[in-house]
BAVEX-316605 format. One record per residue: x, y, z of N, C-alpha, C, O in turn. Coordinates in steps of 0.2 Angstrom, whole numbers, plus 2048, in hexadecimal, padded with zeros to 3 digits. Layout:
BAVEX-316605
XYZXYZXYZXYZ...
end
This chain:
BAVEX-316605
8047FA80080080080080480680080580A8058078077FA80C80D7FB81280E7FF81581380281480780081B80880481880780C81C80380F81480880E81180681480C8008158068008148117FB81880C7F48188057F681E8047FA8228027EF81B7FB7F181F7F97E98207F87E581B7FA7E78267F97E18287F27E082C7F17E582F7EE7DA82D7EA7DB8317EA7D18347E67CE8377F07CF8337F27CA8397F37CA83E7F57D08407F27C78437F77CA84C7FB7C28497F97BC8478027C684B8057C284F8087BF8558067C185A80A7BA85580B7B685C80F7B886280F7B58688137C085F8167C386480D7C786A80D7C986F8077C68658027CC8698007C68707FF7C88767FF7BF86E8017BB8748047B987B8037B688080B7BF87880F7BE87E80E7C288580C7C888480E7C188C80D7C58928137CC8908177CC88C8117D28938157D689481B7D489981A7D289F8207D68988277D589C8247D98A38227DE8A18257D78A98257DE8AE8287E48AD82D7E38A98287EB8AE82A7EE8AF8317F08B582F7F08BB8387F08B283D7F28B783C7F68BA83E7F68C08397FB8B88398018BD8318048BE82E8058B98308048C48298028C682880C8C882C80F8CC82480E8C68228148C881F8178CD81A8158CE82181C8D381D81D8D98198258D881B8298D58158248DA81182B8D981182F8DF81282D8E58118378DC80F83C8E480B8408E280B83E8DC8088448E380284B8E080684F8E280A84F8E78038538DE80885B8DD80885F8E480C8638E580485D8E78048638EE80785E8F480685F8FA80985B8F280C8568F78138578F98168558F48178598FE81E85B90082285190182885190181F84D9018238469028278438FB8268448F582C8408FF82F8408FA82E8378F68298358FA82F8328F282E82B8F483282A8F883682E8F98328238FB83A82190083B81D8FC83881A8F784381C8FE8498168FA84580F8FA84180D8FE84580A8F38428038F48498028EF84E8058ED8487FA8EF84D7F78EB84D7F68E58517F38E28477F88E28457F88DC8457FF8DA8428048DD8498018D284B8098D184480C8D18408088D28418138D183C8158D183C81C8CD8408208CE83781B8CA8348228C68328288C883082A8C383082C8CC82C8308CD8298358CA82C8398C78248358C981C8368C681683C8C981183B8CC81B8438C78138478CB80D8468CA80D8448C48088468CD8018458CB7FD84E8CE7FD8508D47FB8518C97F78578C97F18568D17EE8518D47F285C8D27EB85C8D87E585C8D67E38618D37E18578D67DB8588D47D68578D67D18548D47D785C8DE7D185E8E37CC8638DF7C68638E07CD8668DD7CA86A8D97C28698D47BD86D8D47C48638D17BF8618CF7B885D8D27B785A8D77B485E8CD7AF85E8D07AD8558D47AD8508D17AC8568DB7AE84E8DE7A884B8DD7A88458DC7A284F8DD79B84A8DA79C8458D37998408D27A18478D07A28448C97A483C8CA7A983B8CD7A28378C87A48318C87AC8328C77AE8348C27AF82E8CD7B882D8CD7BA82A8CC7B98248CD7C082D8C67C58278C37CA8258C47CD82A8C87CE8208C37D581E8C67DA81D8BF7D881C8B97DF81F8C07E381D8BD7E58168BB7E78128BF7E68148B37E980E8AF7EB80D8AB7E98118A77EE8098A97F38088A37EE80589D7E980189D7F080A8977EB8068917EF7FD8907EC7F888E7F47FD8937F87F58917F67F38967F77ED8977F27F489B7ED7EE8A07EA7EA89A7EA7E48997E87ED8967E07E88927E57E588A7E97E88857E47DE88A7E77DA8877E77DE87F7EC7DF87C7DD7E087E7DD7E38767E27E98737E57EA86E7E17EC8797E57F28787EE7F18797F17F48757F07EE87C7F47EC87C7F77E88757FD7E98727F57E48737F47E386B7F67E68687FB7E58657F17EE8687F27F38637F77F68637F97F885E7FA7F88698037F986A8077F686880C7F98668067EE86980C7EB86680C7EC85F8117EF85C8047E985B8037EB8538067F285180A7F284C8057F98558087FF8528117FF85181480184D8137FB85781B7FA85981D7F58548237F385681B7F184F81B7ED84B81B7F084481F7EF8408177F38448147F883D8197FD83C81980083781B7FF84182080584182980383E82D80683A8297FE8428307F98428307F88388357FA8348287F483882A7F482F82A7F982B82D7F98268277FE82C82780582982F80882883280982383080882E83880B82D83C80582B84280782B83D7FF82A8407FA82583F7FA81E8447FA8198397FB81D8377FD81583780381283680480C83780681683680F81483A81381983881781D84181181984581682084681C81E84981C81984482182384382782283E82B82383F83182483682782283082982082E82B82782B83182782E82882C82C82E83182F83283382C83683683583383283B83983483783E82D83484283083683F82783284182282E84482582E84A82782883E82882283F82882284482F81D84882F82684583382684B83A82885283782785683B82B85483082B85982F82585C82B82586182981E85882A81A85A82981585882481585382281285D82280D85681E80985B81A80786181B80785881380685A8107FF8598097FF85A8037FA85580F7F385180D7F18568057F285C8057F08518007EC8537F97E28557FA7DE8587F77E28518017D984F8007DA8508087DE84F80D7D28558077D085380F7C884F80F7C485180B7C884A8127C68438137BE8458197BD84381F7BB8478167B184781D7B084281C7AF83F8167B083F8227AD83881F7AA8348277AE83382B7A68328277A382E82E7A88278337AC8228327A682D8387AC82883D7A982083D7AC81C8417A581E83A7A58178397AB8128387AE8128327AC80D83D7B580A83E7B88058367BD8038357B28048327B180382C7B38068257B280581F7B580C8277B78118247BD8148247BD81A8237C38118247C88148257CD81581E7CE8118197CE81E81F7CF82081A7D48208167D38228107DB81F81A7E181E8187E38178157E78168117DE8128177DE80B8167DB80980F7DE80680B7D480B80F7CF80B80A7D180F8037D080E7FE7D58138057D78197FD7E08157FD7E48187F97E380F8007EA80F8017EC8158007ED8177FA7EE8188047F38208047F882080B7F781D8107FC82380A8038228108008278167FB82A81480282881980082D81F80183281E80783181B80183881F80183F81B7FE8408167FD8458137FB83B8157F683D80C7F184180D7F08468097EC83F8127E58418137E68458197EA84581D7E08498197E084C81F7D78488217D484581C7D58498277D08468277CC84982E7CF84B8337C584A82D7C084B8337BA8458307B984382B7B78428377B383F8367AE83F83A7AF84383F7A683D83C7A383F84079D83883E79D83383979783984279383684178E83783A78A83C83978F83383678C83382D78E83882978B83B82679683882979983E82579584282279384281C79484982979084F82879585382979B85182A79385C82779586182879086682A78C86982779286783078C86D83278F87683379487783778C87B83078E88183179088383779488883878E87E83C79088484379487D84679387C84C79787984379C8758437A38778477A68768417A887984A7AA87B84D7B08788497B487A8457B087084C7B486D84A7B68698427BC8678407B086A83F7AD8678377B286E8347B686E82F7B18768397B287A8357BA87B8367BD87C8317BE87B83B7C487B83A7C98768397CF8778387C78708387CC86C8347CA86C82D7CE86882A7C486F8277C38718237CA8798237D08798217C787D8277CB8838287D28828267D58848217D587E82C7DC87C82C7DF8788237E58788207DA8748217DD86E81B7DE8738157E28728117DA8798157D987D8117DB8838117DD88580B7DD8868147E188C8177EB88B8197EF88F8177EA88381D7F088481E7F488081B7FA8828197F187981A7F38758177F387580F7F787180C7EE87880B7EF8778047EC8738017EF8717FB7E686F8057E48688007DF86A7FA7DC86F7F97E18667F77DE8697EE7D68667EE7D18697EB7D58607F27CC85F7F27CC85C7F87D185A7FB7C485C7F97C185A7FF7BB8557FD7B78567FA7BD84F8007B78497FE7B28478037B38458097AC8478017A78468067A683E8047A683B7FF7A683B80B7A783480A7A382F80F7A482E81479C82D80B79782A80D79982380E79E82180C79481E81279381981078F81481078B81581578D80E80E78980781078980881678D80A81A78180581778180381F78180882478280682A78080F82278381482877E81582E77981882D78181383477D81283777B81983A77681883F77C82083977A82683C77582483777082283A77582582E76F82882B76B82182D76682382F76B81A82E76781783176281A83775B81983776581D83A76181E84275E82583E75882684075F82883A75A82E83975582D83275183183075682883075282682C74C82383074782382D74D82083574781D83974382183E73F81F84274782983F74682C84374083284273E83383C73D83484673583884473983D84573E83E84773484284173884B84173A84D84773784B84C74085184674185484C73B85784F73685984C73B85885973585D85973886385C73C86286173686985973A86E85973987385F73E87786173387186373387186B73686D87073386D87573B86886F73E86287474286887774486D87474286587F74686888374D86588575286788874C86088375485B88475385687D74F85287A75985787E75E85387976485087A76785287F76784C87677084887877484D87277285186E77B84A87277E84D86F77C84B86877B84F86377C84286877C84186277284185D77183F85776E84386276884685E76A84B85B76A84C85576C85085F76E85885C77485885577585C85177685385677B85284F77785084877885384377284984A76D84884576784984476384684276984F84676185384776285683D75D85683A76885783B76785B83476585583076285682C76884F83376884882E76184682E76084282975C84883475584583475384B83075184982A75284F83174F85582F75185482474D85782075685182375885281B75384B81974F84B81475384581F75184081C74984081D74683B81A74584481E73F84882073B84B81973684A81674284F81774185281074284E80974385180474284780A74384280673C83F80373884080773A83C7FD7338397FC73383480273983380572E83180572B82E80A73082780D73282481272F82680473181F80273981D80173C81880073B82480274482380174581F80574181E80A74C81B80375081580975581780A75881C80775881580F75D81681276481980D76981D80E76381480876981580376881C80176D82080076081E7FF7608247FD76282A80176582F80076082880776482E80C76982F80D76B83580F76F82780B77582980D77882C80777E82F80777682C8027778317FA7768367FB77A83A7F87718387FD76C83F7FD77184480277284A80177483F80977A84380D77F84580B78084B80C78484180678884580478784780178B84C8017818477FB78184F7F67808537FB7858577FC77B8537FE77B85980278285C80778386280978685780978B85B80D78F85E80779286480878F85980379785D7FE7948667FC79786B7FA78B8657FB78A86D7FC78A8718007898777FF78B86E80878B87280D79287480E79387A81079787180C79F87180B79E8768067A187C80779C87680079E87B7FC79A8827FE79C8877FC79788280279288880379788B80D79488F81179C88880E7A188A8137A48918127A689280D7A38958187AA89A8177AF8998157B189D8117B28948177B98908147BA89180F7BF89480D7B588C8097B688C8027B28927FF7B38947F97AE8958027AC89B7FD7B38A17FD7B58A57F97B689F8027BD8A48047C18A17FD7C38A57F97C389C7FC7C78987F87C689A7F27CA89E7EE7C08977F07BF89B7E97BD8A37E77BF8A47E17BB8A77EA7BC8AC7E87C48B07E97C68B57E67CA8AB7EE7CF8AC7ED7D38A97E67D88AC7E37D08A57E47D389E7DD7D08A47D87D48A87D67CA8A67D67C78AB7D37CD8B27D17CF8B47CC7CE8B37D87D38BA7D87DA8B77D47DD8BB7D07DC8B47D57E38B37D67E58AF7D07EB8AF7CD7DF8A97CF7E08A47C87E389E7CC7E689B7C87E489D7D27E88987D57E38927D67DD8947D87E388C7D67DE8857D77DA8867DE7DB8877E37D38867DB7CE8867E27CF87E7E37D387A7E17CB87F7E97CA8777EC7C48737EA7BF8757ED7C286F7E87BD86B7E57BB8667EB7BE8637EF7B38677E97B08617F07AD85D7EC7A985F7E87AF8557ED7AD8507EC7A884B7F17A98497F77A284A7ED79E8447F279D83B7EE79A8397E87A18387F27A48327F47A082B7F479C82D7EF79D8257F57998227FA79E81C7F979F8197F37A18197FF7A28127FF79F80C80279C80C80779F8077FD79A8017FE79E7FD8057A47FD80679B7FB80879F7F780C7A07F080B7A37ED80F79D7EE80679B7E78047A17E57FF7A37DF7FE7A47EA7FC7A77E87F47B07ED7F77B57EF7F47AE7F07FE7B47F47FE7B77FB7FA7BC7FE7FB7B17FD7F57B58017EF7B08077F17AB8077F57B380C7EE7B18147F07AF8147E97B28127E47A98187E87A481A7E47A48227E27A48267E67A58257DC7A382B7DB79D82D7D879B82C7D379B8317DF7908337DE7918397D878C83B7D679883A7D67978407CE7928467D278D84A7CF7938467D679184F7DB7958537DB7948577E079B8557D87A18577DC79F85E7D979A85F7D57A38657DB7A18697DC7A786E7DD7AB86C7E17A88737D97AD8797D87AC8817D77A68837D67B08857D77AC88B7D47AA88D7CF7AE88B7CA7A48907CD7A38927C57A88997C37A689E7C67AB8997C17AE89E7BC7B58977B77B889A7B3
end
């Protein structure tokens, strides 16, 4: 995959116990004058922040090691593994890749774990810039939709932005079965208030649309909510002035069935 292998075996080292740790760490809090006492085992010391402060009604958490839980521990070894062959096959590439990057495409696309976008397009890391969210939307008063758009586009220099649907999505699922928003509710969750534009588009659909229809009908509409951004209206009216390449927004849909990315032919530029 572009010089960057992509393995999805475990090996028989992810099997093995972790070795003990030689040097066992002892903890103090920051407002604490004690110092540890001498043991025969070396010791680390480890401030821990005061954290009287917070709020103590709040359920209390303890400190833990993500290598306590076997899976995750896995995915440590798999990362220290993948990295090992990386710089075998390709040495140099993250000493490269730490002075910066330099992504073609910014990647909207559903945090669905089926989805992964450096994998599905084979691209090296630095290629894509990426934001994802519940059914690859974009909302105006998006804070965060808007400033990594802001940043790919501003600072970065990505030449297009791909709105990228898919099979089976289970945000437009849940809004596809959902009754209209009521515009008098007094409570709601995070994630209604997010598919609230998704119920309300899938609302304005014939009766009879299906699921698939909605998740098409989504990205055309995002890749129009995308070109209709401060962002890209700044871009083009600057490519306009100057004759330098606007940024172009593409809408995407991958099958999950067949693995391949689909072009919905919505894609969208400036007129002049």
């Amino acid at each position: 995959m572009n010089g960057i292998p992509f393995r999805s075996l475990r090996s028989s080292a992810h099997l093995a116990r972790r070795a003990p740790s030689a040097t066992k760490p002892t903890f103090r809090h920051c407002n604490t004058a004690s110092t540890p006492q001498s043991t025969t085992t070396p010791t680390t010391t480890i401030d821990l922040p005061d954290l009287s402060r917070f709020n103590k009604n709040k359920m209390p958490s303890k400190q833990i090691n993500a290598a306590d839980f076997p899976l995750l521990q896995t995915c440590l070894t798999d990362n220290k593994e993948w990295a090992e062959r990386v710089s075998h096959e390709n040495p140099g590439f993250f000493a490269n890749s730490a002075k910066g990057q330099s992504p073609f495409l910014l990647w909207i696309g559903c945090a669905d774990s089926r989805v992964p976008e450096s994998v599905v397009l084979g691209r090296k890391p630095g290629e894509i810039f990426v934001h994802r969210n519940i059914a690859n939307q974009f909302h105006h008063n998006d804070d965060s939709a808007n400033a990594v758009l802001m940043y790919a586009v501003g600072n970065l220099g990505v030449q297009h932005v791909a709105v990228v649907g898919h099979t089976a999505c289970g945000g437009c699922l849940a809004a596809h079965g959902a009754p209209k928003p009521d515009e008098n509710a007094t409570e709601s969750s995070a994630l209604s208030r997010f598919l609230d534009p998704l119920i309300k588009l899938r609302h304005s659909l014939p009766e009879d649309a299906s699921i698939d229809d909605l998740i098409v009908a989504n990205v055309k509409k995002t890749v129009k909510t995308v070109c209709e951004s401060d962002v890209i209206q700044a871009n083009w009216k600057k490519a306009k002035e100057t004759g330098t390449q606007p940024v172009y927004v593409h809408g995407w849909l991958k099958d999950l069935s067949t693995g391949l990315i689909k072009d919905l032919e919505c894609s969208e530029g400036p007129d002049f």
